[in-house]
C-alpha positions in Angstrom: 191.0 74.6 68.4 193.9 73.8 66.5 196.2 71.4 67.6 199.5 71.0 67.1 202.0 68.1 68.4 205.7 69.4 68.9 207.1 66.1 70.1 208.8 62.9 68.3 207.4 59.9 69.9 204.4 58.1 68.8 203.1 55.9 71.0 202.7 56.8 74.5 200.9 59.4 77.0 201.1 62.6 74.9 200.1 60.7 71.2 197.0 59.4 73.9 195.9 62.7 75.2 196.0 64.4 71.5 193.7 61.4 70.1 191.3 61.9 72.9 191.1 65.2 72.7 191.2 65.6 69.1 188.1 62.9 68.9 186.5 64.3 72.0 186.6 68.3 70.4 186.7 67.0 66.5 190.2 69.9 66.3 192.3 69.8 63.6 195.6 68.4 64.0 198.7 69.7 62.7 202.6 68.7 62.7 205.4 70.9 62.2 207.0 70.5 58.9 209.4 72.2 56.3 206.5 72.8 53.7 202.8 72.4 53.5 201.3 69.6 52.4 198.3 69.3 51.1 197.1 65.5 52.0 196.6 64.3 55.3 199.0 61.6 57.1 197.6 59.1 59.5 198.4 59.9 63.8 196.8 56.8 65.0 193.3 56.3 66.6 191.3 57.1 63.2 193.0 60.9 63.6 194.7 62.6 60.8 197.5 65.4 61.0 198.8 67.6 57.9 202.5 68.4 58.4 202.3 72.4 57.7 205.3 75.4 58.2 205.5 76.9 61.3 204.7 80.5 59.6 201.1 78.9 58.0 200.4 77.9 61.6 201.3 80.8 63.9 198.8 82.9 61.5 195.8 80.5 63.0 193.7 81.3 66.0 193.5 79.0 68.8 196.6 77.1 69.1 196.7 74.8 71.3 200.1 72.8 71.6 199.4 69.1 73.3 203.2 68.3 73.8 206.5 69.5 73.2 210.1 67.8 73.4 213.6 69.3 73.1 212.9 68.6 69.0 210.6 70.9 68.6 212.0 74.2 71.3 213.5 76.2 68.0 209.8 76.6 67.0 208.8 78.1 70.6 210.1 81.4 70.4 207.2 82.2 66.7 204.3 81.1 68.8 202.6 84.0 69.6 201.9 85.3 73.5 198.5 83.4 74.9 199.8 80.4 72.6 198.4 77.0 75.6 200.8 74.5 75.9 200.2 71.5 78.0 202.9 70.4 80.3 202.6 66.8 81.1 205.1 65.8 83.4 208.4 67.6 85.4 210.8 66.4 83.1 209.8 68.4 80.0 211.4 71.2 81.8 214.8 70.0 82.2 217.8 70.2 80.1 220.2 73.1 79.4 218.8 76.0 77.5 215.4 74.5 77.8 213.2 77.0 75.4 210.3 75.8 76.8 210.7 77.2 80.4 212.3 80.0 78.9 208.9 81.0 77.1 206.5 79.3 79.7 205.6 82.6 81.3 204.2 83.9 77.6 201.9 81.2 77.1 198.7 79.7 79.0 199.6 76.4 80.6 197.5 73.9 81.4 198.6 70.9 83.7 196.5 67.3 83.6 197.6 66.4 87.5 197.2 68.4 90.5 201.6 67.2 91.5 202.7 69.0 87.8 200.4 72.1 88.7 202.1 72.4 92.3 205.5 71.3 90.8 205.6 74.1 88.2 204.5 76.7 91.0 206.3 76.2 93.9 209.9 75.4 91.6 208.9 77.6 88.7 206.7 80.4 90.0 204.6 79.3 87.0 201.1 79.3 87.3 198.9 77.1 85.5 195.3 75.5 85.0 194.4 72.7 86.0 192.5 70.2 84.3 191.6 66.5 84.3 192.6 64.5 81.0 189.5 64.8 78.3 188.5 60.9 77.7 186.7 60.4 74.6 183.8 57.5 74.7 185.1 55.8 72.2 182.4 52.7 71.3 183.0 49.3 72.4 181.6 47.5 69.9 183.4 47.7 66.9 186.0 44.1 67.4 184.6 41.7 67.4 187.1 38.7 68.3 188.7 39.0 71.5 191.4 38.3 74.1 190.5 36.5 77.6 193.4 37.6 80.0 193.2 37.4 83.4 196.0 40.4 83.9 197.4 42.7 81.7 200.2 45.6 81.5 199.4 48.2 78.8 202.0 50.8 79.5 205.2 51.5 77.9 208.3 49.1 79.3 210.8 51.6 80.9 212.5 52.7 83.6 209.6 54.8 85.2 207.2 51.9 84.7 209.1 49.2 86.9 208.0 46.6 84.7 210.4 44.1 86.3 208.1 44.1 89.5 205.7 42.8 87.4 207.7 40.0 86.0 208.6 39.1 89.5 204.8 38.4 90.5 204.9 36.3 87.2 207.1 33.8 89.2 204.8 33.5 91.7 201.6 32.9 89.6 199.4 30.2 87.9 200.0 30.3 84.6 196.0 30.9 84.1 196.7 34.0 86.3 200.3 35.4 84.9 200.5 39.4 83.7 200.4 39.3 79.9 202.8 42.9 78.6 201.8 45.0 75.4 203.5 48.2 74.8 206.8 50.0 73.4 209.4 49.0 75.1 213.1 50.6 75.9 215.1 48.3 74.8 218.1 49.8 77.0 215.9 49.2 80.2 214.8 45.4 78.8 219.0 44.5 78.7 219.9 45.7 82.4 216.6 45.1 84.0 214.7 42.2 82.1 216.1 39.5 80.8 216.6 37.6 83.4 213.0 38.0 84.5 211.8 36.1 81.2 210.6 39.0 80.2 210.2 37.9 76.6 207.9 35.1 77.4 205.2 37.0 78.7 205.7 40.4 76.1 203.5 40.2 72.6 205.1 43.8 71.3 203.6 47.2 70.8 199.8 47.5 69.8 198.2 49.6 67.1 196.8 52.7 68.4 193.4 52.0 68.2 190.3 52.6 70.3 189.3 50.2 72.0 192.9 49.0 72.4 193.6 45.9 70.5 196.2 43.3 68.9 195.7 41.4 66.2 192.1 42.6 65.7 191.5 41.4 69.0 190.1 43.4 71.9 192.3 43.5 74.2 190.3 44.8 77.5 186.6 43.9 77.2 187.5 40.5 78.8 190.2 41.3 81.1 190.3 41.3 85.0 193.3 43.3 86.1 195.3 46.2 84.9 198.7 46.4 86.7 200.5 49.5 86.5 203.7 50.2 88.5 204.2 53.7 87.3 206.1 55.3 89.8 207.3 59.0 88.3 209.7 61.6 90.7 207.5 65.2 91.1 204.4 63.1 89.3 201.3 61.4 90.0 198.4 61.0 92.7 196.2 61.5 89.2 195.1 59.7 86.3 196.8 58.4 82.9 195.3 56.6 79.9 196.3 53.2 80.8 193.8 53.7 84.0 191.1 55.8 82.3 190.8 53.0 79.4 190.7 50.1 82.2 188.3 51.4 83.9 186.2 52.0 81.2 186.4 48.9 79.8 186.0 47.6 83.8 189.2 46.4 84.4 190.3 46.5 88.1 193.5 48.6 88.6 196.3 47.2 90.3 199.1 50.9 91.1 202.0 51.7 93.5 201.8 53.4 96.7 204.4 55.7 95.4 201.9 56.6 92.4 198.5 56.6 94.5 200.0 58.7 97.6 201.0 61.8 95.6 197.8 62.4 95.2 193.7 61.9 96.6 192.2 60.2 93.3 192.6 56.4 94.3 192.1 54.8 97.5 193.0 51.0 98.6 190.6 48.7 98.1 187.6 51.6 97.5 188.7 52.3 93.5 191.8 49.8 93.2 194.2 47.7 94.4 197.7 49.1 95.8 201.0 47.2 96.2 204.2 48.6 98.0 203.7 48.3 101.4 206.1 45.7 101.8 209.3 44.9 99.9 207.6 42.0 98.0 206.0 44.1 95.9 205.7 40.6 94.1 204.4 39.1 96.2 201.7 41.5 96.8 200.8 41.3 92.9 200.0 37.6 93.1 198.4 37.5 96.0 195.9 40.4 94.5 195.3 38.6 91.3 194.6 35.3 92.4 191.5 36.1 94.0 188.4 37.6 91.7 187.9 41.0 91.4 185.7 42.6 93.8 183.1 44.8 91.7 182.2 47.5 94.4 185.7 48.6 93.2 184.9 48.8 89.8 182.1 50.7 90.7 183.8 53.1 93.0 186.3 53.5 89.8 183.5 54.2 87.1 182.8 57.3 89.5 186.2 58.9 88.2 185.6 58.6 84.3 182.8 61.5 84.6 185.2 64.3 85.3 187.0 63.5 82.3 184.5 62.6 80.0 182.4 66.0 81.1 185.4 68.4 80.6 185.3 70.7 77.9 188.6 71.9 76.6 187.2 74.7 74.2 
């Protein structure tokens, strides 16, 4: 296949999903740009792209387009017909004059959770395929210093994260025990939502994109207990992101929101993680979770998940 990534960010879900699938496939990558260039530029996660003119690229077979934003739509009406495009999430179809649901029904789309599948059918009349996210087994072994913390959050800080719930179980917790936050952060939602929460005391900035995730050239998972993730999305979830796949992997317990888990059948309380939001504390309910140990029949019911994706084949 040949890849190519129509979006601006660079950190984040879609950057994940084409690392793993270009490592998992060994595809070529490619970027939109105003000319060819002949040497490589660095994507993250050992992965190289080569920026390349949209009329070198609609000549080659296979395209396979792993995101698109509103940056990229004037490029959507050259791909050719049968062109797949992975929609990732409800809101890639908003906005006026979006090109990309104006072209959806030419290409083949392929949806990673079973909520955008049945989202894009029963608003869009667009049918898709469905399949899990491809996880690459990346090796473990390869930093050697690392990290020992109890609880991390490895998602972006935004809005749809709810990042301040997490801060709030900070209050309640040992210091021994407290959340430690990597990632990207919107900076807008850190000023209305944050700061007052300390939120700076506990956040060590982005990490390089790197598998196994690190900082600092140290591991930043091998050792850890808990993964908190309050991801709650409108029209998403129920399914899997990278943040969960990784944890797991690296046999981190996952600590999710109802409002994530009950869109979908993938986790269960207590069976393959931990889930907060039954009561208004949400807090509250964090702490109380990670002050006792992890209990390893969930982290055994979790590994089960990782197959599916690591036994897909994209090709």
């Amino acid at each position: 296949m040949n890849l190519i990534y129509m979006a601006k960010p660079i950190y984040g879900g879609w950057v994940t999903f084409t690392a793993h699938l270009c490592l998992k496939h060994n595809c070529n990558l490619f970027k939109i740009g105003k000319k060819t260039e002949k040497n490589k530029r660095k994507f993250g996660y050992n992965i190289e792209y080569q920026n390349t003119k949209i009329e070198e690229l609609i000549q080659k077979p296979d395209l396979f387009i792993t995101a698109v934003d509103k940056h990229y739509w004037e490029y959507l009406d050259l791909l050719p017909d049968g062109t797949r495009v992975v929609v990732h999430d409800p809101t890639e179809l908003k906005g006026k004059d979006n090109k990309l649901l104006k072209n959806i029904q030419r290409f083949e789309v392929i949806t990673i959770r079973k909520t955008v599948r049945d989202f894009l059918e029963n608003t869009h009349q667009v049918k898709s395929t469905f399949l899990v996210h491809p996880f690459y087994e990346y090796p473990l072994d390869t930093i050697k210093d690392k990290y020992n913390y109890h609880a991390l959050s490895i998602s972006r800080i935004d809005f749809d994260k709810h990042t301040d719930l997490i801060l709030k179980a900070n209050v309640l917790l040992p210091e021994d025990k407290k959340i430690q936050i990597f990632g990207a952060e919107n900076r807008l939602y850190v000023h209305h939502k944050l700061k007052e929460l300390n939120f700076h005391e506990y956040w060590h900035g982005k990490f390089p994109k790197t598998l196994p995730l690190s900082h600092d050239d140290k591991d930043l998972l091998t050792e850890c207990n808990y993964i908190v993730d309050m991801s709650i999305i409108k029209g998403d979830g129920g399914g899997t992101q990278y943040t969960f796949l990784e944890a797991i992997y690296q046999d981190c317990a996952l600590v999710l929101h109802k409002e994530w888990v009950d869109q979908g059948d993938t986790f269960k309380d207590k069976y393959n993680c931990y889930v907060v939001g039954y009561t208004d504390d949400v807090g509250k309910e964090i702490a109380d979770i990670l002050r006792k140990p992890v209990d390893k029949k969930i982290l055994q019911n979790a590994k089960l998940l990782l197959k599916d994706h690591i036994d897909i084949d994209y090709l």
